[in-house]
Legacy VTK file of the C-alpha trace (Angstrom):
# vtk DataFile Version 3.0
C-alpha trace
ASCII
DATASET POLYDATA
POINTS 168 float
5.960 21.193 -9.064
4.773 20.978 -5.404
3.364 24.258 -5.537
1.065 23.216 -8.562
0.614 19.703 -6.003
-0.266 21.720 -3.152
-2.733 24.375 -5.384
-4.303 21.426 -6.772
-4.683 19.245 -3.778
-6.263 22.900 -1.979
-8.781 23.288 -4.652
-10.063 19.535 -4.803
-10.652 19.690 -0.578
-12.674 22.513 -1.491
-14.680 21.344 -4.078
-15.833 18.141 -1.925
-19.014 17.100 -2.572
-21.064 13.805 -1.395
-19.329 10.907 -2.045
-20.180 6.831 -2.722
-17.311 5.469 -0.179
-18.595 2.179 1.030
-18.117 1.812 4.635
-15.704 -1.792 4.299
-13.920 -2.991 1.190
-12.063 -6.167 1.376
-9.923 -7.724 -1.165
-6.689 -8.108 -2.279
-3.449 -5.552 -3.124
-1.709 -7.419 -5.976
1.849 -6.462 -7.228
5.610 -4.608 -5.876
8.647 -3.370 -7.018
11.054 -6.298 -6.258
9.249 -9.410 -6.970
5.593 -10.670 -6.915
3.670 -9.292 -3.712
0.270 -10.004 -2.495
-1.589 -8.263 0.044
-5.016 -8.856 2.050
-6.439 -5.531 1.809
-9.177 -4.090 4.231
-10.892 -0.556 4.286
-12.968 1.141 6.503
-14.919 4.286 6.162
-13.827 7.089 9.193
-15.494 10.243 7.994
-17.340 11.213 4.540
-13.493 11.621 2.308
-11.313 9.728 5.323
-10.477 5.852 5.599
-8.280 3.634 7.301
-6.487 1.058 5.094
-4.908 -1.939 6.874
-2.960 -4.442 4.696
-1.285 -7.485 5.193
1.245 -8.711 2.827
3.281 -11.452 1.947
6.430 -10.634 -0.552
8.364 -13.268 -2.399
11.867 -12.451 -4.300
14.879 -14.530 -5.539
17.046 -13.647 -2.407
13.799 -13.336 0.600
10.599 -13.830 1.801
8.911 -11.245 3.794
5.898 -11.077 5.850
4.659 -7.318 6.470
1.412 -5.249 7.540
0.642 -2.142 6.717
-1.690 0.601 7.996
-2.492 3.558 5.942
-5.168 7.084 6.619
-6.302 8.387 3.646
-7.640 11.389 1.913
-10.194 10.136 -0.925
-11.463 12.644 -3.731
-13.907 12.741 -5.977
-13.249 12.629 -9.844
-16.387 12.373 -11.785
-19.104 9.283 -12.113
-17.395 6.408 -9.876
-13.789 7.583 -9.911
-11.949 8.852 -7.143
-8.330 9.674 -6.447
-6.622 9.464 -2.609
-3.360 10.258 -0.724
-2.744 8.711 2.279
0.601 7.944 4.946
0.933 5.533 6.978
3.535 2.802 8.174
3.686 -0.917 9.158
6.131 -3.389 10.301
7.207 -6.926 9.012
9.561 -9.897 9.030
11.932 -10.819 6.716
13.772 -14.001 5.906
17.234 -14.140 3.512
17.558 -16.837 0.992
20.987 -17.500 -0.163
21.917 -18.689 -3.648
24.955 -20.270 -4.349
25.192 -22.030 -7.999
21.447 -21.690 -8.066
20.868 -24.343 -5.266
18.718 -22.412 -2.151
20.171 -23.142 0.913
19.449 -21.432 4.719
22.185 -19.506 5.852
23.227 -17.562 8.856
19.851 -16.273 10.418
21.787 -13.209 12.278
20.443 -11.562 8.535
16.480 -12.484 9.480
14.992 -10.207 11.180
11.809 -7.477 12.286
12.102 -4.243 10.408
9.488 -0.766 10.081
9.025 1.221 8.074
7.117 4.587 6.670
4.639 4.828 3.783
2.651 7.688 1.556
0.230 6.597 -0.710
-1.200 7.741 -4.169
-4.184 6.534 -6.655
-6.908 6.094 -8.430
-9.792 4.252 -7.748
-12.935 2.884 -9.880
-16.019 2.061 -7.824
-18.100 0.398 -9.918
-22.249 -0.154 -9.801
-22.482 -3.710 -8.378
-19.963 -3.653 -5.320
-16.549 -4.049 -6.936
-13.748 -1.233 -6.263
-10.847 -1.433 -8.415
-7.699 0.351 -7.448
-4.163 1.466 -8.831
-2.119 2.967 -6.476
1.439 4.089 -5.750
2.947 3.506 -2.462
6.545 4.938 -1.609
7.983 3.326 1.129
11.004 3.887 3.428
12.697 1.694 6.193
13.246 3.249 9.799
14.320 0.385 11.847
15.285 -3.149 11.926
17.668 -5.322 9.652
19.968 -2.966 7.778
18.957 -4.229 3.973
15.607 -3.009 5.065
16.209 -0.140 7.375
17.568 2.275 4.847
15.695 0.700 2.169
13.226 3.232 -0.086
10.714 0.739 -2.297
8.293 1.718 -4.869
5.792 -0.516 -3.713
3.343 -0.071 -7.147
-0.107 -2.496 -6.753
-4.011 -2.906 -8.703
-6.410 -3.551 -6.134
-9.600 -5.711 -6.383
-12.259 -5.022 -3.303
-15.467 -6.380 -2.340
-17.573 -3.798 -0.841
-20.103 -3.814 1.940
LINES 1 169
168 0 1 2 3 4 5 6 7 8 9 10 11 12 13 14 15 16 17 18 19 20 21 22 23 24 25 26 27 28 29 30 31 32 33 34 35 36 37 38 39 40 41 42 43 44 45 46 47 48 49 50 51 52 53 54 55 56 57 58 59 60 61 62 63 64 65 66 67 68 69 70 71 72 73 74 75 76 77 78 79 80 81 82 83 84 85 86 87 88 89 90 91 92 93 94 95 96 97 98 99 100 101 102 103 104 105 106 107 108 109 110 111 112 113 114 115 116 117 118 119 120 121 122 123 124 125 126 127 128 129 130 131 132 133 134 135 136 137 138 139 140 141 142 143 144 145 146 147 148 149 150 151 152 153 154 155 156 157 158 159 160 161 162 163 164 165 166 167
């Protein structure tokens, strides 16, 4: 399987031809893996088939809230009329907070749990970039804790998301 990855992602870097990537998109990332997750999502342009994606994000599940930001360099491809496909890796840090349940009343508990974590991140989609300047985007981003509060640390998310861009 990665050898048909790795023959596949060989032939499409050859087959590069000129492109429609708008030099900024801004929007937002909507979705995750473990509750609802939003993200403000900018792009910008480095090279004809490279761009940096920074994203911050704000996640919201029963037991925590968590503040992150994410920064991502990506590979984009060409599909055919307006679609494209893109890897990228990147990484990010955030904050987390713990909410405790207990007979489903919220209460604050022991902050020693709060805390900074980072992590590492790969990314995978598709991407529609339509006539007017919309870009609408499903993508796939793994993501793996390195450091910080234990839950998170040795964490490994499927973060999955649709994105909705303005371009200019």
């Amino acid at each position: 399987m990665f050898k048909l990855f790795m023959a596949i992602l060989c032939l499409s870097t050859l087959s590069l031809k000129a492109q429609e990537i708008s030099d900024h998109a801004l929007g937002l990332r909507l979705g995750d893996s473990d509750g609802f997750g939003a993200e403000i999502s900018y792009q910008k342009l480095l090279s004809r088939s490279n761009r940096l994606e920074l994203d911050l994000g704000f996640r919201d599940s029963r037991n925590y809230d968590a503040v992150k930001l994410a920064g991502l360099y990506q590979w984009v491809f060409p599909i055919d009329q307006g679609f494209n496909w893109y890897y990228g890796a990147g990484g990010g840090l955030g904050s987390v907070d713990f909410r405790y349940r207990y007979y489903d009343i919220d209460y604050d508990g022991d902050d020693d749990n709060d805390g900074v974590f980072i992590f590492a991140a790969g990314d995978v989609g598709i991407e529609y970039n339509f006539d007017f300047p919309l870009l609408l985007s499903l993508d796939f981003r793994p993501e793996i804790g390195i450091l910080g509060y234990n839950g998170f640390s040795d964490n490994f998310d499927f973060d999955i998301a649709l994105g909705v861009r303005y371009q200019f």
